[in-house]
N, C-alpha and C positions, 0 to 999 in steps of 0.2 A: 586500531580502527575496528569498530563492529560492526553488524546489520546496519542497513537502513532504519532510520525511524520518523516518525513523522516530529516537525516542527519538534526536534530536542526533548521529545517526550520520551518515557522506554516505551513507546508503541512499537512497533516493527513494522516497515510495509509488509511482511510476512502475514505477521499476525491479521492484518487487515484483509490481504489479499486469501487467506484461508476461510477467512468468515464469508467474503464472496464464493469461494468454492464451495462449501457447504451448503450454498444456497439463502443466506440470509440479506434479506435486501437493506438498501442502505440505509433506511429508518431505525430496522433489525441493529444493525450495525452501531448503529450513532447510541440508541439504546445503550447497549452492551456496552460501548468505551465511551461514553458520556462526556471526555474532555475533546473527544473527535469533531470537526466540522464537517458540513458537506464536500467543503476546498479539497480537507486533506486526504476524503476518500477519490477525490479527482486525482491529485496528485499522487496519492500511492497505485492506482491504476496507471498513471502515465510514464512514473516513474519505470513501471515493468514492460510498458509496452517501450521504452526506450531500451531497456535493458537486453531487449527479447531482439530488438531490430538493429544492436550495434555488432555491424560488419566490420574487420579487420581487413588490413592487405597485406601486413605482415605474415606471411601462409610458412 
């Protein structure tokens, strides 16, 4: 199993979530990876904000 990627593409939420970091807005973006939708920059943002907010209790 590898990175995340959007919709079975090789995109990476990574890759996506890096061109946010840089500062490139999401027109910028869709530009740049041109097979991307609006959707899948929502999802690769939601996907991190889940990732970022998953608590264990297993301590």
């Amino acid at each position: 199993m590898g990175p995340p990627c959007i919709r079975c593409m090789r995109i990476r939420v990574s890759d996506v979530l890096d061109l946010c970091a840089v500062g490139l807005s999401s027109k910028q973006i869709l530009e740049e990876l041109p097979d991307l939708e609006m959707d899948d920059l929502r999802a690769a943002l939601a996907y991190a904000s889940l990732q970022l907010n998953f608590y264990t209790t297993n301590l």
